[in-house]
C-alpha positions as a LaTeX table, in Angstrom:
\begin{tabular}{lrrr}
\hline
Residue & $x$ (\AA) & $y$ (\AA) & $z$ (\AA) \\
\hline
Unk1 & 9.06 & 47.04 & $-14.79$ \\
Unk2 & 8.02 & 46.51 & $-10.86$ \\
Unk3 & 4.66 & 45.21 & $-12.38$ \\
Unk4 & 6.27 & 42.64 & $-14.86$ \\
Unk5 & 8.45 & 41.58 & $-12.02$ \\
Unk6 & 5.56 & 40.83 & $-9.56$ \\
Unk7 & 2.95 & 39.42 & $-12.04$ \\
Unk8 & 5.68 & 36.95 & $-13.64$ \\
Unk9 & 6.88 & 36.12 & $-10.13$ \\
Unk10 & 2.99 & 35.05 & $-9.08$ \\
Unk11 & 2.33 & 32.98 & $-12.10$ \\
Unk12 & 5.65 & 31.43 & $-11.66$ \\
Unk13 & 4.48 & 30.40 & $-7.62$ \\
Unk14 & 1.56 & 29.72 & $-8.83$ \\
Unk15 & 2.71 & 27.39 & $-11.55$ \\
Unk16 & 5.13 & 25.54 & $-9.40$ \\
Unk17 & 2.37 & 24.81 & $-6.78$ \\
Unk18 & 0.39 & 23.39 & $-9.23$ \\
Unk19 & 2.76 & 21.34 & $-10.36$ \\
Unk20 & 3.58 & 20.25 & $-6.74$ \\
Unk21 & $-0.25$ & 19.16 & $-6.35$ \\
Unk22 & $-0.29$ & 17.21 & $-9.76$ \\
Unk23 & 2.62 & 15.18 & $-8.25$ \\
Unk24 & 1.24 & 14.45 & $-4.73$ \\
Unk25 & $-2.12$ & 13.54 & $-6.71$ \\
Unk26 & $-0.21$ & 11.11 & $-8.65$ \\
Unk27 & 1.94 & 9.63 & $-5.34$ \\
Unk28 & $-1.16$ & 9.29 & $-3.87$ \\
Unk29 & $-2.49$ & 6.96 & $-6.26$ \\
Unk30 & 0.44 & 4.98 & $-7.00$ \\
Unk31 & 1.46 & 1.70 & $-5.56$ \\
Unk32 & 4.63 & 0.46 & $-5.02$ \\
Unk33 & 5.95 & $-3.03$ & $-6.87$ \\
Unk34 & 4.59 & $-4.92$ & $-3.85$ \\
Unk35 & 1.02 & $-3.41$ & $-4.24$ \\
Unk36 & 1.38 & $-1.17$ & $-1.27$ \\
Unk37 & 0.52 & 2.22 & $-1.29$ \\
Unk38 & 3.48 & 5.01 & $-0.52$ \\
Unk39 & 1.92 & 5.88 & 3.08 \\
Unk40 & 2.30 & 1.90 & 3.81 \\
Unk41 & 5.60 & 1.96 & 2.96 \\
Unk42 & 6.01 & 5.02 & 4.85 \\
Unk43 & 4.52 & 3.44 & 8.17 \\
Unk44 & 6.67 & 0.72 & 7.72 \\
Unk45 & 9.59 & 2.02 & 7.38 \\
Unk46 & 8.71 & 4.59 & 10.44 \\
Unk47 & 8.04 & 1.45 & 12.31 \\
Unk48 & 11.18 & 0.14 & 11.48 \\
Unk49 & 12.81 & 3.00 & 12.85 \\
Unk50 & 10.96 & 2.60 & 16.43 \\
Unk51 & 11.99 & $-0.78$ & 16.35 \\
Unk52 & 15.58 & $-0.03$ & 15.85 \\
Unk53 & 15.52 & 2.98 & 18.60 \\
Unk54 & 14.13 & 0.44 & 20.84 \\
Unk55 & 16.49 & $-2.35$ & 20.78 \\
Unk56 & 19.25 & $-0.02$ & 20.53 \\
Unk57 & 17.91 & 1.31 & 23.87 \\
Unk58 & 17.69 & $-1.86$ & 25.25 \\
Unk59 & 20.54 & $-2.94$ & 27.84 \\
Unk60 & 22.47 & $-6.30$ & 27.39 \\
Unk61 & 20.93 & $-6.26$ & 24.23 \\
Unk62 & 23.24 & $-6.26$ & 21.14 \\
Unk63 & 20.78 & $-4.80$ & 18.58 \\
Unk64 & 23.72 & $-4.49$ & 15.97 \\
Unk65 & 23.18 & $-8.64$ & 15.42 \\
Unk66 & 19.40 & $-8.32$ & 14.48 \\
Unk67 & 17.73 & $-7.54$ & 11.50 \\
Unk68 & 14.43 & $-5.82$ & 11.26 \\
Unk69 & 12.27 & $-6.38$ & 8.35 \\
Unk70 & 8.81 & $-4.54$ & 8.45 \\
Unk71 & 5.86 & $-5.64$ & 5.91 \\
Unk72 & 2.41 & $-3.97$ & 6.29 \\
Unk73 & 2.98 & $-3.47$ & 10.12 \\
Unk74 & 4.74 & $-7.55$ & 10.40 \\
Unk75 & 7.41 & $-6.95$ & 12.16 \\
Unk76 & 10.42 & $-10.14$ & 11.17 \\
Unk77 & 13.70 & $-10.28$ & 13.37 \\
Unk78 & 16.38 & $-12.27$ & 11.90 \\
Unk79 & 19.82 & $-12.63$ & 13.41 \\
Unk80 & 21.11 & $-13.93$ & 16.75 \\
Unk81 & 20.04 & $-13.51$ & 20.58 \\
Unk82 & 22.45 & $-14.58$ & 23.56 \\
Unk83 & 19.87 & $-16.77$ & 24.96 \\
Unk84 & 16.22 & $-18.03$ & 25.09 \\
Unk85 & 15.86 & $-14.99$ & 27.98 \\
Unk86 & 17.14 & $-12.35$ & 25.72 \\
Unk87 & 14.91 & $-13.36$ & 22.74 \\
Unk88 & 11.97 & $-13.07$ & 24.84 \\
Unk89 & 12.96 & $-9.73$ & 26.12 \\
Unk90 & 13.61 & $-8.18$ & 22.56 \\
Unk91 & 9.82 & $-9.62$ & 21.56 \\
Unk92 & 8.34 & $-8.22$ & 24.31 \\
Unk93 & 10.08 & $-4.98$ & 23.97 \\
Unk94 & 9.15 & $-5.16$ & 19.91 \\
Unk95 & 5.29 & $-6.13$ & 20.74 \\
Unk96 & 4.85 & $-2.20$ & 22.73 \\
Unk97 & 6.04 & $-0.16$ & 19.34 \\
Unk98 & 3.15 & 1.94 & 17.96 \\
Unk99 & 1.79 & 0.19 & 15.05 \\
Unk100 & 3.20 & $-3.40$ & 15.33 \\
Unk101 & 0.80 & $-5.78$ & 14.26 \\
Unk102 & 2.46 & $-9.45$ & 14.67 \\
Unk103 & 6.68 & $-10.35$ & 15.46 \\
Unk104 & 7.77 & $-12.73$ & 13.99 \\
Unk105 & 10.99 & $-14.37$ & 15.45 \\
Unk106 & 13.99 & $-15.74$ & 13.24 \\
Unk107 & 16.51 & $-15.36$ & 15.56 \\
Unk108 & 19.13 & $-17.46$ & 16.01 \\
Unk109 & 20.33 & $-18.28$ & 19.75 \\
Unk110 & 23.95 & $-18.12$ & 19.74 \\
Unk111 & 25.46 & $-17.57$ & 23.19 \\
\hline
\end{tabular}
């Protein structure tokens, strides 16, 4: 019965990683809707992230009033700024995350 036990138990482990490797195959070679692959949407999105830790970390800066939008490694703010010296700032700051490409600004400056 011990036998059974193990031999079922090792086809089932080995059946599941199998199965595990089919589907990382197939996520591999996928694109999303946009024609990105899943690691591109990954490093945006981990970009994104960055972004947000940074301006959150930023003082006088109220990062609750921006948006962050991140396409292949594009980084678009959209919201408001205090003033012309705060926008500048928040670029700046946005330029030095890992992996940023190009910032564009939308931001609005509403003091």
């Amino acid at each position: 019965m011990k036998k059974m036990r193990r031999k079922s138990s090792w086809l089932m482990s080995g059946s599941l990683m199998f199965i595990a490797l089919l589907l990382v195959m197939q996520l591999a070679s996928c694109a999303t809707p946009g024609g990105r692959s899943p690691g591109e949407v990954l490093d945006d999105s981990t970009i994104a992230t960055a972004v947000n830790v940074k301006l959150m970390s930023m003082p006088g800066v109220r990062s609750l009033g921006i948006d962050v939008d991140v396409m292949q490694g594009e980084v678009i703010l959209s919201g408001r700024a205090h003033s012309e010296n705060e926008e500048a700032r928040i670029l700046d700051a946005v330029r030095t995350v890992r992996g940023v490409k190009k910032v564009t600004s939308l931001l609005k400056i509403i003091p």
